[in-house]
N, C-alpha and C positions, 0 to 999 in steps of 0.2 A: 628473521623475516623482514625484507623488504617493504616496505608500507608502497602501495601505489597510487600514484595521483589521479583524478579523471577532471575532464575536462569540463569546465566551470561554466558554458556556454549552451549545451545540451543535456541533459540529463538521462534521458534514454533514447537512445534508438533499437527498432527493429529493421531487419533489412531481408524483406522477400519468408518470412521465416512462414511453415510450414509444420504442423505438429499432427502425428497419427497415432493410434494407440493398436496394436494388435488386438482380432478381437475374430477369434475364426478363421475363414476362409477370405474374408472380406476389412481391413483394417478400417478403424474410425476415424475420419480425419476433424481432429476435433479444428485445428487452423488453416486456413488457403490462403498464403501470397498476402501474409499480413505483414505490409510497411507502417510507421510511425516516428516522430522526432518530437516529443516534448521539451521543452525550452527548460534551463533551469529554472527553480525557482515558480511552475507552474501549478494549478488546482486541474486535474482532469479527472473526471468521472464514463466511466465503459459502463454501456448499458446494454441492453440485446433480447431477444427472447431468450427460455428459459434452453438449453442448450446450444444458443449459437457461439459458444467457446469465454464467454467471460472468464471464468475462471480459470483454465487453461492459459489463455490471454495472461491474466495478473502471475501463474504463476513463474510461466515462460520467462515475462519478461524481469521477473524475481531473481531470478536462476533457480529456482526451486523445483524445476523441470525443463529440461532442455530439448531445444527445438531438432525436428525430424529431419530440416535442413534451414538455411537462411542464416543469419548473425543477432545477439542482442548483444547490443552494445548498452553500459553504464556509463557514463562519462565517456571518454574517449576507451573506456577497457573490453574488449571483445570479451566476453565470459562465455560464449555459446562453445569452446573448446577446451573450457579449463576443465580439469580431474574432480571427483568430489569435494576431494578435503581443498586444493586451490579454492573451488567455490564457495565452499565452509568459511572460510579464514576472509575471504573479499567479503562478504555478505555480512560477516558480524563486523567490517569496518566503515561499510558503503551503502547496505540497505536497513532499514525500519519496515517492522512487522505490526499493525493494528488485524486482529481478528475478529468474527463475530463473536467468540468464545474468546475471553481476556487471557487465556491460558498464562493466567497468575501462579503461582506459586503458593500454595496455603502455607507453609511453616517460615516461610518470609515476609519480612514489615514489608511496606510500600517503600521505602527504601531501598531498600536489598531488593526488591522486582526489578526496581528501577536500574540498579547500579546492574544489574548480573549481563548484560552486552559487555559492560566497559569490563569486568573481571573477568568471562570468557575469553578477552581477547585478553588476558595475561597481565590488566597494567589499573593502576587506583583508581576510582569515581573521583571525579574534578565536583567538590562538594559542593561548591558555587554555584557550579552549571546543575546539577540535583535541585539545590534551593530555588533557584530559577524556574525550572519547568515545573514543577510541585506549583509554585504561585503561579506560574502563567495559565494552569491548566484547574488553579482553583482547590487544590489540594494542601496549599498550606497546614501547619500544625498536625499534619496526617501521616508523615514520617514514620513514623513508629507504629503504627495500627498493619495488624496482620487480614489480607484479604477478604475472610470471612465476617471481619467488622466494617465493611464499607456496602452501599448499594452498586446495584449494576450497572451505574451511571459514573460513580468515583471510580470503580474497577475498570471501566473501560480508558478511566481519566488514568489512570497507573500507566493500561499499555498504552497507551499517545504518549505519556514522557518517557516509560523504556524506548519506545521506537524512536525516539530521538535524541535521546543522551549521548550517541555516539556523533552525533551532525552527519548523519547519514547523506549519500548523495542525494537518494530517493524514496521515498515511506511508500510500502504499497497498502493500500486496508481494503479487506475484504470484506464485505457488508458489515462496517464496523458498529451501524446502527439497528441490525437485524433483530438482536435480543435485547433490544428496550423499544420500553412505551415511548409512544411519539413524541410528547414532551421531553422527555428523559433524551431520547433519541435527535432531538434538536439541537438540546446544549451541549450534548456530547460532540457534536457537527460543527457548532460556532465556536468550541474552544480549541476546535481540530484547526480548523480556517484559521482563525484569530493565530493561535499559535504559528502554525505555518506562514502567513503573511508577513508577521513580525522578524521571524526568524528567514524568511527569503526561501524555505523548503520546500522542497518537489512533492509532492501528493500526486498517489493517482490512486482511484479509488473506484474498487466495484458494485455498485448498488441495483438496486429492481426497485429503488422508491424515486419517483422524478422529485420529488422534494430535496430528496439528498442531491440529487445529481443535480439540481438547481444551484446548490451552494458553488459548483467548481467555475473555472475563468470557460473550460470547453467541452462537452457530451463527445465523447467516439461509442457509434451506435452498430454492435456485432449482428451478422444473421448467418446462418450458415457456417461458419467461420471466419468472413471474410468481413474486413472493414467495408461498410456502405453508406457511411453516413457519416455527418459530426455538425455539432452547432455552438458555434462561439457567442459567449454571454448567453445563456440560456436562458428562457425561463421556463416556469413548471407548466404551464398552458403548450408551448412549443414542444417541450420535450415527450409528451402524453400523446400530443399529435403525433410526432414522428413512432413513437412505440404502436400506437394502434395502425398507421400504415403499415410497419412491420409485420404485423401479425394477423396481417389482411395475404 
């Protein structure tokens, strides 16, 4: 297999993309004529009322569902026309997965969570780069402990360094801070940032708490399906505003 490059300038585009779901007589369209170019190297946070397509939005642009028409692009790689298993095989070398559920692995150390993108795709954990995110994410000396000995703050700390052991182009996380408390839920956020700053990585992340969406560089604000909004340097005072005009 071919390894393929993307381009180190943009990190994702959408272009015009368009997502419905069959559903009766009448299909859903969970997207409308939703464009986007995040810069490499970006913090973005999608926010929206509760069905104006966020999740949809993160998964589209994942490839973990593909658009009804329109292009997403990873780097410079159109993925909106690859086959499953193409997608399968791009995705465990080019994207990172944070979930609100750590979907750890109970009979693997943190270790083994960590390394199993880099062994999926057929080739050794660079142990270096393990020791690395383990400390950068505050996990040191935890290597060896099996998931059900850690809290829900360290297990969400395992998937932020799965999701990035491979140097993925782009990390999507789905309410990564949904199931913890807010303190917990905080340091989980600053070691997400921290970490991705350090390392130059593209985050884009879906949340419903403007606190979290406060951390990113920019808010894209869904209704309907349809992008209507966005605010650069956020704060949580702005962001709260724009939410409740939304849902006016």
């Amino acid at each position: 297999m071919t390894t393929q490059t993307v381009d180190t300038e943009t990190a994702v585009r959408l272009l015009d993309v368009h997502k419905s779901y069959p559903d009766g007589p009448e299909p859903v369209i969970a997207l409308r004529s939703v464009s986007l170019s995040l810069r490499a190297g970006s913090f973005t946070a999608v926010m929206g009322p509760s069905g104006s397509g966020k999740s949809t939005l993160l998964n589209t642009a994942a490839g973990l569902d593909t658009p009804t028409s329109g292009q997403v692009l990873i780097g410079d790689v159109d993925i909106s026309t690859m086959s499953a298993d193409q997608l399968t095989r791009f995705r465990r070398e080019h994207v990172g997965f944070v979930f609100q559920a750590y979907n750890l692995i109970g009979h693997l150390t943190v270790a083994e969570n960590v390394q199993l993108p880099v062994r999926l795709s057929g080739r050794e954990p660079d142990l270096a780069r393990q020791a690395e995110l383990l400390a950068s994410v505050g996990l040191t000396g935890m290597a060896d402990r099996l998931p059900g000995e850690l809290s829900g703050g360290q297990a969400q700390r395992v998937a932020i360094a799965r999701a990035l052991i491979n140097r993925p182009t782009v990390v999507f996380a789905d309410e990564p801070t949904g199931a913890l408390d807010s303190r917990t839920g905080a340091q989980v956020l600053q070691v997400l940032r921290a970490t991705a700053e350090r390392l130059g990585q593209t985050v884009v992340l879906v949340t419903h708490d403007p606190q979290v969406a406060a951390a990113a560089d920019r808010v894209l604000f869904l209704a309907d399906g349809r992008l209507v909004d966005q605010l650069d340097a956020p704060t949580t005072e702005q962001i709260v505003g724009r939410m409740v005009a939304l849902g006016r």
